[in-house]
N, C-alpha and C positions, 0 to 999 in steps of 0.2 A: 567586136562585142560577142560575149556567150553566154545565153541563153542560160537559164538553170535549167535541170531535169524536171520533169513533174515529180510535185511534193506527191513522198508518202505519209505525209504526217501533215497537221496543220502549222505551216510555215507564215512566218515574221518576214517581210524582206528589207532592208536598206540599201535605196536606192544613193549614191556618194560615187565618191571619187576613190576614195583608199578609205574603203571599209572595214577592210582589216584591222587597220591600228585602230580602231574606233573605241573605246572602254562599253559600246554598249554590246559587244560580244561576249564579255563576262559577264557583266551586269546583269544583262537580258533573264541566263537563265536563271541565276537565283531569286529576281524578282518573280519570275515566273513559278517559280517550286513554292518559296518561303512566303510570298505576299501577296499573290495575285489569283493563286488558283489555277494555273496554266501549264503545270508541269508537264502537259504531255504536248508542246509547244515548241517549235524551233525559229531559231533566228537565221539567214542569208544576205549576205551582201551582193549586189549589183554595180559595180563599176564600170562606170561609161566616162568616157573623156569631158572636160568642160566643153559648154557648147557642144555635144555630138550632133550626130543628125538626125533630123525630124524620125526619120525610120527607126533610129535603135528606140526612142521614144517610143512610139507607138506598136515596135516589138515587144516590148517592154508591157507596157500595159494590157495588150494582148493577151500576153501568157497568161498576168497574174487574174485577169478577167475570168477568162475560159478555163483555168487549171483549179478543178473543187476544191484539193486544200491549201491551196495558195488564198490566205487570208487576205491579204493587205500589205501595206509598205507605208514606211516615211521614208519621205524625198529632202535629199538635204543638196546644195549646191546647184540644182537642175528644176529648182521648183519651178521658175518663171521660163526656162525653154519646153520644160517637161508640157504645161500646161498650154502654150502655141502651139504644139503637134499633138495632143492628145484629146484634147477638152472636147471635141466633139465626138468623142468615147465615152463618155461619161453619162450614166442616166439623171443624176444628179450632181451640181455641183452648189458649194454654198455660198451663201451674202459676199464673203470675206473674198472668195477663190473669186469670183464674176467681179465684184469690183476690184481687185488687184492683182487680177491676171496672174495665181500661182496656185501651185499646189505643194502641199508640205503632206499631206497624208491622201492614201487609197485604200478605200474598204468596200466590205461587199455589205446591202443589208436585204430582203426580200426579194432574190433574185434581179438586183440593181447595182451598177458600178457607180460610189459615188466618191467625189474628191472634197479637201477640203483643207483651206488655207488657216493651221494650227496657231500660226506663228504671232498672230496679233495676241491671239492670248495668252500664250507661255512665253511670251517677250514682256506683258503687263502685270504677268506673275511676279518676273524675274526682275523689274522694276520695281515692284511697289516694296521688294526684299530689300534694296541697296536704297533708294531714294528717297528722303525724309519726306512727312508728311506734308504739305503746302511749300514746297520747297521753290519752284520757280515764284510763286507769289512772294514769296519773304525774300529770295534769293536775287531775282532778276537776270540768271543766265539766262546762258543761250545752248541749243543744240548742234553742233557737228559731229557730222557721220560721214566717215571716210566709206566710201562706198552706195549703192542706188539698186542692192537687188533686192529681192525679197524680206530679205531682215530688217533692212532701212526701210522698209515699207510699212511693214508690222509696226514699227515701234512707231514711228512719225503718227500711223495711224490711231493708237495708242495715246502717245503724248499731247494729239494734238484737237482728240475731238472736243467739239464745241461746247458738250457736258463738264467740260474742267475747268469752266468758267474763267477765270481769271490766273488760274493757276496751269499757264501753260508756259512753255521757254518762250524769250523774248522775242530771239532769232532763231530762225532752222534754216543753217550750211548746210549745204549739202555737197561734195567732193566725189568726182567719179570721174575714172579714166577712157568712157567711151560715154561721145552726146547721146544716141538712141535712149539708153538708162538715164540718163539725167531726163532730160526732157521728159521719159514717163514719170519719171517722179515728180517731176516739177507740176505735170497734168494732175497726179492725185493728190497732191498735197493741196493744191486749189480745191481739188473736189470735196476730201476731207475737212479744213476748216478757211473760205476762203478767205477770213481776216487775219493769216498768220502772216508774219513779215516773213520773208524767206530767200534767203539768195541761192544759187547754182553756179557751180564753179566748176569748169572741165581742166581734172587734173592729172593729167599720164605720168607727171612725174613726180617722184617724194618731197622735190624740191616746190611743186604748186600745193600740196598740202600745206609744207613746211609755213609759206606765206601766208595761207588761210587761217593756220591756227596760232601764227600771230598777232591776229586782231582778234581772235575772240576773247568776249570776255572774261573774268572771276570767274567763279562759282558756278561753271558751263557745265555741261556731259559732252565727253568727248569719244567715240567711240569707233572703235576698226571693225565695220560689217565687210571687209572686203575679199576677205576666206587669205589673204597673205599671215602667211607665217603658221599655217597648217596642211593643204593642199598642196600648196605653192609656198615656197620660199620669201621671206625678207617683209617688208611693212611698210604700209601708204608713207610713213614719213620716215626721214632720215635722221642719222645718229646725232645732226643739228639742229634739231627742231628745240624751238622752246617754249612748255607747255605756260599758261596763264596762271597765276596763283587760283589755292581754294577750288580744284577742278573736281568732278567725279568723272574716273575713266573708265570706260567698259571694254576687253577685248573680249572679243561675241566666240571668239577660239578658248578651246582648252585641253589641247594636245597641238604639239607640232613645237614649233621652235619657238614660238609666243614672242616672236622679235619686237613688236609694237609693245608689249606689257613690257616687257624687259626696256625698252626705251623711258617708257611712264616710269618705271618704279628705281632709274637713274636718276629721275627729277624729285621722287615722290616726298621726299623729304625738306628740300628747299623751296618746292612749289606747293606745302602741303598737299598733295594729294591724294584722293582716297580709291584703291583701282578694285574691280572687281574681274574676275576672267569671267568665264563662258561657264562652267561647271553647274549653278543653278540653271543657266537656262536650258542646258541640254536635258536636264531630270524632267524638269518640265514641259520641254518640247516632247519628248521620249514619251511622259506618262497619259500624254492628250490625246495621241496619235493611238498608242497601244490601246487607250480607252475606247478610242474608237473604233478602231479595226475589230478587237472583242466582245463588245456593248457592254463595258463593266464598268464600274465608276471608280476611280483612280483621287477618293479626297478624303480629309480626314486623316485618320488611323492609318487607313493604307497607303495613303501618300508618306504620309512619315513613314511607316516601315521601310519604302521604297527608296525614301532621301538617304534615312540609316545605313540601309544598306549599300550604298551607292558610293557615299562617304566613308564607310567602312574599308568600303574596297580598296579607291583613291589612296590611301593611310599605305 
């Protein structure tokens, strides 16, 4: 791992795996010139391996700590290791980050380092965009999420608080390739709402997906939080997987090989279904975190300008 230089300008970082290809390297700065007020602002990526170790973590946070214009960062893929090696670096951390153990954003505010787990709410943005109003009430699916890190935390957290009354998925699957992740999930999904029916299923191969998402039902969400098919090559289920009629599909990716969407949108026609990729939820992950790290309010007007622009680009 290597260290950035000390910013001579007030610097962005992204914390990822292949931040390079990332679209928010363009993006960045003309939201920053055209919409944000931030032109005199840059953006940097940090690539550390999945799972690296505790130390690049906490080298990491380190720098961006103690370095004056090193702003802040969103953490994408390392939010839940970033956050067991660093957390007690932090002068603050928020509701979200302490009960689920992640961090998706690091900023600085009154000589204070503070983190903060973005993702419940730019995963509830990016839902309430695709997913009809009283939809589990009327509908009676169920939830599967291929995957148990961070994303699948958010969103469960989301879907499933006790404020939604009635209008919650029937079942929440949950499908992940290492028990550790399963089992914390299965811990806070009891903490969040404990009258949710929920099973947990340890599946290392596409071929234990494949079996899982033949029993669920109709009118589910079915979603790959598992980072395959953007970081990492190929997708929780295989080329014989076969999806349930009337499904919403979410790939939580929107660059890489999108091999799970490309599998859904093989079926999407005979299983009606309706798929959505990752693209709102990154605008939205993007514009919480940037809000925060600059203390400026990113809704409204300026959020539209920022989606225009964003969607412009993509085009």
């Amino acid at each position: 791992m290597r260290l950035p230089q000390p910013a001579t300008e007030k610097t962005l970082y992204f914390i990822g795996v292949t931040t390079g290809q990332s679209s928010i390297m363009q993006v960045y700065p003309r939201w920053a010139k055209e919409a944000l007020g931030l032109g005199d602002t840059v953006i940097k990526g940090i690539d550390l391996e999945i799972h690296a170790p505790a130390e690049d973590y906490r080298q990491v946070v380190e720098f961006i700590k103690n370095d004056p214009l090193s702003m802040g960062a969103l953490v994408t893929t390392h939010k839940i290791d970033l956050f067991n090696a660093t957390k007690d670096m932090f002068e603050y951390l928020d509701p979200y980050a302490e009960m689920f153990g992640e961090l998706s954003s690091i900023s600085k505010k009154d000589g204070r380092l503070e983190g903060y787990a973005k993702d419940p709410i730019s995963s509830g943005l990016t839902l309430d965009s695709f997913v009809p109003e009283n939809y589990w009430k009327e509908k009676g699916g169920e939830l599967f999420i291929m995957g148990a890190g961070g994303s699948a935390i958010a969103i469960c957290s989301y879907l499933l608080k006790p404020s939604n009354g009635a209008n919650i998925p029937s079942k929440v699957i949950i499908g992940n390739r290492s028990k550790p992740r399963l089992d914390e999930i299965e811990r806070l999904i009891k903490e969040i709402n404990p009258n949710v029916t929920a099973e947990f299923y340890l599946t290392p191969e596409t071929s234990d997906n494949d079996n899982v998402l033949a029993n669920v039902k109709p009118n589910s969400l079915i979603i790959n939080a598992t980072g395959l098919g953007k970081d990492r090559p190929g997708s929780p289920l295989s080329d014989d997987c076969v999806y349930p009629m009337d499904c919403l599909v979410w790939e939580l990716n929107y660059r890489g090989e999108l091999t799970f969407m490309k599998q859904a949108q093989a079926q999407a026609k005979d299983k009606s279904l309706f798929i959505e990729d990752g693209w709102t939820y990154f605008i939205h992950g993007w514009t919480q975190v940037i809000a925060e790290v600059f203390h400026i309010d990113i809704t409204g007007e300026v959020f539209d300008k920022c989606e225009k622009i964003a969607r412009d680009m993509r085009k």
